[in-house]
MIVOGU-633177 format. One record per residue: x, y, z of N, C-alpha, C in turn. Coordinates in pm, whole numbers, plus 50000, padded with zeros to 5 digits. Last residue first. Layout:
+-------+-------+-------+-------+-------+-------+-------+-------+-------+
|   n.X |   n.Y |   n.Z |  ca.X |  ca.Y |  ca.Z |   c.X |   c.Y |   c.Z |
+-------+-------+-------+-------+-------+-------+-------+-------+-------+
|     X |     Y |     Z |     X |     Y |     Z |     X |     Y |     Z |
...
+-------+-------+-------+-------+-------+-------+-------+-------+-------+
! end
This chain:
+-------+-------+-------+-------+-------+-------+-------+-------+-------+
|   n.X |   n.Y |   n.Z |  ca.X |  ca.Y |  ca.Z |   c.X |   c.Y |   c.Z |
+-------+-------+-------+-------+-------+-------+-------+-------+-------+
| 72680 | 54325 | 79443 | 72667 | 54272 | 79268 | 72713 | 54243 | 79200 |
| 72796 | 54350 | 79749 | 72749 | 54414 | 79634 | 72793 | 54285 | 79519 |
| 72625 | 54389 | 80009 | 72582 | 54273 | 79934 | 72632 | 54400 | 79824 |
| 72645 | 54458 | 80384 | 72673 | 54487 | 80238 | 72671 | 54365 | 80208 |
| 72414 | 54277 | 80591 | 72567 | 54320 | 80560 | 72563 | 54400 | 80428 |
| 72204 | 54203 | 80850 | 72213 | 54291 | 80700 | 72377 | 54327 | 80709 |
| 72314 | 53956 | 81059 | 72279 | 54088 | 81027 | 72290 | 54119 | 80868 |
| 72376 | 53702 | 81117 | 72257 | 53719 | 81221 | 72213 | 53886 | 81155 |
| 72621 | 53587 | 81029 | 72661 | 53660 | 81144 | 72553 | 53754 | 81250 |
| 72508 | 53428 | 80845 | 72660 | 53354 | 80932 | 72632 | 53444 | 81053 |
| 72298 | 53534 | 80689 | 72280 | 53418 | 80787 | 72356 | 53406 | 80914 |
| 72246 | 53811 | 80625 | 72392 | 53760 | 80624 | 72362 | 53645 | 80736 |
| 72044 | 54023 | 80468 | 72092 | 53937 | 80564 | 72160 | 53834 | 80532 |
| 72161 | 54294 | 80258 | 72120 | 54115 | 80251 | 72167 | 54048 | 80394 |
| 72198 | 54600 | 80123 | 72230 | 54541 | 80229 | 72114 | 54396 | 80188 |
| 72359 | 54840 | 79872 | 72253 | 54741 | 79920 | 72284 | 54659 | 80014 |
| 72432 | 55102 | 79804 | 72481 | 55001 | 79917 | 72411 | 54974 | 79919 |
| 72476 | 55251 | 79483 | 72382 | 55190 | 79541 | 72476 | 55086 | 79658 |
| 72692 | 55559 | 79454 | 72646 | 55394 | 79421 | 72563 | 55368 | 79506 |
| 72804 | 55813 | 79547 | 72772 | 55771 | 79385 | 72734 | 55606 | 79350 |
| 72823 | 55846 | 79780 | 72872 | 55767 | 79754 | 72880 | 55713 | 79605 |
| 72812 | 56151 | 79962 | 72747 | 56062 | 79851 | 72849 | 55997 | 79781 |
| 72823 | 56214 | 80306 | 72904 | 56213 | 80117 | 72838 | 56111 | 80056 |
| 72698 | 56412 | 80500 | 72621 | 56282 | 80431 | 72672 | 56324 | 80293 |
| 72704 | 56581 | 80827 | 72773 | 56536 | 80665 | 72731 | 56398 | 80643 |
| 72545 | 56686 | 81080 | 72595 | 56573 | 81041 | 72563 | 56594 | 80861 |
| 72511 | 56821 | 81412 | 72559 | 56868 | 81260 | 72586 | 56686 | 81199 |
| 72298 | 56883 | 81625 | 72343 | 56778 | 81576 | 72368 | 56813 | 81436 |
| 72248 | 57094 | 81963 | 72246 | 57066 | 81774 | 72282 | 56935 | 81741 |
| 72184 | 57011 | 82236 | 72193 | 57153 | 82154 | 72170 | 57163 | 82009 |
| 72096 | 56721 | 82074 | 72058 | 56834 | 82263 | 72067 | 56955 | 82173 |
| 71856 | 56549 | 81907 | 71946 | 56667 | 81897 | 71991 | 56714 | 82074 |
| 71769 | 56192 | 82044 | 71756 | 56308 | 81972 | 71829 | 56432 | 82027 |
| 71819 | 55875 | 81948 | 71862 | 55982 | 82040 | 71765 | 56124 | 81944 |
| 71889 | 55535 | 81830 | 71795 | 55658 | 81829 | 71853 | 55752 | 81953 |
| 72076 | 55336 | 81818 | 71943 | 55290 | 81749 | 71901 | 55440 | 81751 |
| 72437 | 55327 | 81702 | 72340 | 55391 | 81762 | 72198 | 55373 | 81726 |
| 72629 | 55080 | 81861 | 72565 | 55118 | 81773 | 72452 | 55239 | 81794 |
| 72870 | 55250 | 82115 | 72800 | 55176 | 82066 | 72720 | 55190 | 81908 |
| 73022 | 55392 | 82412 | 72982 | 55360 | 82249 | 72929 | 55243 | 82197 |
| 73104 | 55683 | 82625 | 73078 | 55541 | 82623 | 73014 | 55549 | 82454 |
| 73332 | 55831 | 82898 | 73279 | 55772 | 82762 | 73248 | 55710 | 82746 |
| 73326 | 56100 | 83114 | 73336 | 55907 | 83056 | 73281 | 55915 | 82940 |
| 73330 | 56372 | 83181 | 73413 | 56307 | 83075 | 73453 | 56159 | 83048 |
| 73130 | 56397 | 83297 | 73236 | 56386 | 83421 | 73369 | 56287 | 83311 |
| 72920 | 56486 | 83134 | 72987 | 56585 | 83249 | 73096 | 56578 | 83301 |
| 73011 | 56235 | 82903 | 72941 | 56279 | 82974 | 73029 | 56405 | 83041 |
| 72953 | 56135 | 82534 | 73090 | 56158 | 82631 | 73012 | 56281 | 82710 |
| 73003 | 55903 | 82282 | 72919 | 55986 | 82367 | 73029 | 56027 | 82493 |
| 73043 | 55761 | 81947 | 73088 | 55762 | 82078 | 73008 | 55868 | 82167 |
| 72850 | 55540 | 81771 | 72872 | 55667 | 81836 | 72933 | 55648 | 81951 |
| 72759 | 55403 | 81462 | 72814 | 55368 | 81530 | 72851 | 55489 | 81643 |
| 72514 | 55331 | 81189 | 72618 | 55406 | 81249 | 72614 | 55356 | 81386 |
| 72327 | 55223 | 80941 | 72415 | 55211 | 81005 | 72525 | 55263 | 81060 |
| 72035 | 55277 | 80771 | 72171 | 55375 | 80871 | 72224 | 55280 | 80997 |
| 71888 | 55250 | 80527 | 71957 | 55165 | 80641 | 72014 | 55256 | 80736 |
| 71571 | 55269 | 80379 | 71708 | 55283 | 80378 | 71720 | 55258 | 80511 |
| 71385 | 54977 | 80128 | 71411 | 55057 | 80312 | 71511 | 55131 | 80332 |
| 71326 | 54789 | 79959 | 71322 | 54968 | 79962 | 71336 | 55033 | 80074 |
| 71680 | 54580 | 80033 | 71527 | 54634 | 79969 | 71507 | 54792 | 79967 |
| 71816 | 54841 | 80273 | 71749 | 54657 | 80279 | 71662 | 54663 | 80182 |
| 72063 | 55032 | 80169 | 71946 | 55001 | 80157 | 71915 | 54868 | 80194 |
| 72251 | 55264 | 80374 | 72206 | 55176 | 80280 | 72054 | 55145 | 80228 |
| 72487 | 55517 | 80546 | 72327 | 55479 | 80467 | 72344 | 55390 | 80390 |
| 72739 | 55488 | 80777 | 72640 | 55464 | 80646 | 72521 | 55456 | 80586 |
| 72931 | 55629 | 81019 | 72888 | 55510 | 80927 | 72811 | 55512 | 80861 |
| 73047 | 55792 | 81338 | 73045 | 55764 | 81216 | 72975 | 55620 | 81149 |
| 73016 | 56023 | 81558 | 72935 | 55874 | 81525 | 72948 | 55907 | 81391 |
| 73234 | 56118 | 81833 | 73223 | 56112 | 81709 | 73128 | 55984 | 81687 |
| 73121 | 56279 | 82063 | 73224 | 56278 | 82034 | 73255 | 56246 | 81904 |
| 72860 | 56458 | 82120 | 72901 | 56311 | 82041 | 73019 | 56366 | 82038 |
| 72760 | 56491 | 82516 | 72838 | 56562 | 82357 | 72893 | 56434 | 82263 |
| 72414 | 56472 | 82635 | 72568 | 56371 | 82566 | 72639 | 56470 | 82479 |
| 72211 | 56451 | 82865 | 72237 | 56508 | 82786 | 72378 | 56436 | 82766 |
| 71974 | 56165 | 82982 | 72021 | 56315 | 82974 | 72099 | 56345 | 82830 |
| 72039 | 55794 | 83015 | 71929 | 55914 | 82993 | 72083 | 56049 | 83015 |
| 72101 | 55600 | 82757 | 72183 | 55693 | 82839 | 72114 | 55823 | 82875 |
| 71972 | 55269 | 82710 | 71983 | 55395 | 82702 | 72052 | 55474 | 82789 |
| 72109 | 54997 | 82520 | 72100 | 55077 | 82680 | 72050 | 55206 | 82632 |
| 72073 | 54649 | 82439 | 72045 | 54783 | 82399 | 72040 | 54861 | 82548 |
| 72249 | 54376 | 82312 | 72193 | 54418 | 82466 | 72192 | 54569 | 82378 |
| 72160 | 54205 | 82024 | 72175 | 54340 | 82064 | 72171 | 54329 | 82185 |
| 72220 | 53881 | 81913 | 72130 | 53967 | 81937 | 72252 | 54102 | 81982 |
| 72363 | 53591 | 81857 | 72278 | 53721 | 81727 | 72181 | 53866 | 81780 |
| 72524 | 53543 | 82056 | 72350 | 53479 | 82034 | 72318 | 53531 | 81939 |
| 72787 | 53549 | 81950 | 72729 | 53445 | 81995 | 72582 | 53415 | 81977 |
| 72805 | 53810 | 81862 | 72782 | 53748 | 81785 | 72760 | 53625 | 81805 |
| 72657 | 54085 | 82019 | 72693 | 53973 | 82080 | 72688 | 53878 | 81950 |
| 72650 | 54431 | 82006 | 72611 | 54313 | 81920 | 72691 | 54201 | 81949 |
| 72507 | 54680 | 82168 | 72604 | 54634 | 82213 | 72574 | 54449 | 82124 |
| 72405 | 55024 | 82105 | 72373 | 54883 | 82113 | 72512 | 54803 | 82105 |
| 72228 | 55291 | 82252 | 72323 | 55223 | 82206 | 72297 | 55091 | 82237 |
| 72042 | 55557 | 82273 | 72018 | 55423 | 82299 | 72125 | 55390 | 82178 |
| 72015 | 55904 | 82402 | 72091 | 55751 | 82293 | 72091 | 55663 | 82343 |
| 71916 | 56118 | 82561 | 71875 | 55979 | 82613 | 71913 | 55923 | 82467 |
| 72065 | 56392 | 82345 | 71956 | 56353 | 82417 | 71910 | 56202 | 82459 |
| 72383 | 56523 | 82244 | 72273 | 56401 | 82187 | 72188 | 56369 | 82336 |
| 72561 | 56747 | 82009 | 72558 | 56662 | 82136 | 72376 | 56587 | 82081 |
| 72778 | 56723 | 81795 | 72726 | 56772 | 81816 | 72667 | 56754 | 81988 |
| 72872 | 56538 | 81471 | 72867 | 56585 | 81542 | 72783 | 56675 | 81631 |
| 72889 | 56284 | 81210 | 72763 | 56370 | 81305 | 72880 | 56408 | 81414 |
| 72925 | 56171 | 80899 | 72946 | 56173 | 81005 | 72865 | 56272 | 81089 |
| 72873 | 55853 | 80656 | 72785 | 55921 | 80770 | 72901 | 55976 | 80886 |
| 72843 | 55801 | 80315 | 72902 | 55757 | 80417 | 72877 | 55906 | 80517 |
| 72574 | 55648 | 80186 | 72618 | 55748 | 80153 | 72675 | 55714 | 80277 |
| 72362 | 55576 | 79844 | 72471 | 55535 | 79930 | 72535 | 55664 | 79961 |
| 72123 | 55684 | 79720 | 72135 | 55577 | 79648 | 72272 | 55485 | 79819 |
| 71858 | 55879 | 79857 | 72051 | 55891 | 79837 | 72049 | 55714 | 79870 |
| 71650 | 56015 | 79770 | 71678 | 55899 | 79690 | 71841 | 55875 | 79734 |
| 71495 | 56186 | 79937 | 71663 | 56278 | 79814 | 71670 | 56186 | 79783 |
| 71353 | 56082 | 80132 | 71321 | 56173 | 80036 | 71387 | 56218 | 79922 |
| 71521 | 55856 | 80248 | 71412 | 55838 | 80131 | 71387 | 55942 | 80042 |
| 71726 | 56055 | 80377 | 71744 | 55983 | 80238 | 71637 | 55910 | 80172 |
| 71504 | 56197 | 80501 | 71594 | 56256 | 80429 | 71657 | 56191 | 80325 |
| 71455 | 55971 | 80698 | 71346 | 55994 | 80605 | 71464 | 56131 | 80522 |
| 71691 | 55919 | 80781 | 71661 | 55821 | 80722 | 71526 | 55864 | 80635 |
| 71778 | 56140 | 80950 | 71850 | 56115 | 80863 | 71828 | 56006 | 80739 |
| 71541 | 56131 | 81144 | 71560 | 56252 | 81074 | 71651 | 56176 | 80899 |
| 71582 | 55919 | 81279 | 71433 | 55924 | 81152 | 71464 | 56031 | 81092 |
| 71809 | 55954 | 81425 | 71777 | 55911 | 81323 | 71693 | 55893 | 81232 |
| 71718 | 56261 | 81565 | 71796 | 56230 | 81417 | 71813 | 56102 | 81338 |
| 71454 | 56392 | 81608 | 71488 | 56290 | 81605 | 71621 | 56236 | 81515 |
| 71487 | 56724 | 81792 | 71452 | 56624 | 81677 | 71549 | 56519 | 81680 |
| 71655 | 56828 | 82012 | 71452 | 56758 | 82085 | 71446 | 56714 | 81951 |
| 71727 | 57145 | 81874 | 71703 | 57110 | 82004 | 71620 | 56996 | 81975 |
| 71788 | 57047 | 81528 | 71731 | 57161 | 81590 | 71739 | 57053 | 81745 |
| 72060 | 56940 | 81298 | 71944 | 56912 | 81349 | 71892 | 56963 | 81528 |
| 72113 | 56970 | 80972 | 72105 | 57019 | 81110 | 72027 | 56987 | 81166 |
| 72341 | 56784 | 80696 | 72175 | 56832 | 80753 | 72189 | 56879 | 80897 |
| 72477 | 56858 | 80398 | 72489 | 56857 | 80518 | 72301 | 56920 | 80594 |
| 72565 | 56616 | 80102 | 72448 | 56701 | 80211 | 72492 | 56735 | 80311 |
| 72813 | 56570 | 79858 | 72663 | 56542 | 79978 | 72605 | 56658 | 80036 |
| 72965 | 56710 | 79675 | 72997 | 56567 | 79714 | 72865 | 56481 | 79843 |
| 72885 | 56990 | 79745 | 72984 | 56982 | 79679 | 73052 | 56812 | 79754 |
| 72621 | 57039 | 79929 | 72702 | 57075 | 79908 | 72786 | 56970 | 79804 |
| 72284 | 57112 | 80046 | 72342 | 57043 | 79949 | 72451 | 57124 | 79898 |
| 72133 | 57141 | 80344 | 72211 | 57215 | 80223 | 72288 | 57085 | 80144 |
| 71875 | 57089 | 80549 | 71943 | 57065 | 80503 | 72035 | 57183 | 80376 |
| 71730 | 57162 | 80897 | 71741 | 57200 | 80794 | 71859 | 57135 | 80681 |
| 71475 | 57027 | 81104 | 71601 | 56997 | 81039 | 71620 | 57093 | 80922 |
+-------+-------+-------+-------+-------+-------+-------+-------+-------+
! end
């Protein structure tokens, strides 16, 4: 991965085969990014998307083996406690131009993965949220 620090956040790259979300999540441990809103472009390797049923509280999770162009995955770094969060969301879009979306749990880079990280100048802290089974924003 390589990163640059620009004018309101970061922009980080991410090489053939790396992990981006551990990518993007050990990056904000490392830089302390207090809150920060998330976009990515690029394409994307077997993504596992998630599909949140507020009936039972759970996830159906899929993976999409091969290769993906992101169409767009936008959403957020937080924090649970000392943990940071990334919550994002992706569209994907195949050879034969279907589409498909979801939360995103993990994928890694195909060709590249460009993704902007604006700093939010505040702490998003996240608090499970009994009612709806998930870490929500919790602010103070």
């Amino acid at each position: 991965m390589i990163t640059k620090t620009v004018d309101g956040g970061w922009l980080l790259g991410f090489g053939h085969g790396e992990d981006i979300v551990a990518g993007v999540l050990d990056f904000a441990r490392a830089q302390k990014v207090d809150g920060a809103w998330v976009n990515m472009l690029g394409a994307i390797e077997d993504p596992e998307l998630g599909y949140y049923d507020l009936g039972t509280k759970t996830y159906t999770r899929r993976v999409f083996p091969g290769d993906w162009e992101i169409t767009a995955i936008v959403g957020n770094v937080g924090w649970l406690d000392d943990t940071p969060v990334l919550h994002v969301h992706a569209t994907i879009g195949g050879p034969d131009f279907s589409t498909r979306g979801g939360h995103l749990f993990a994928g890694r880079a195909g060709a590249t993965c460009e993704v902007f990280l604006r700093d939010l100048g505040t702490r998003v802290a996240r608090a499970k949220n009994e009612a709806v089974g998930l870490a929500t924003w919790r602010f103070d």
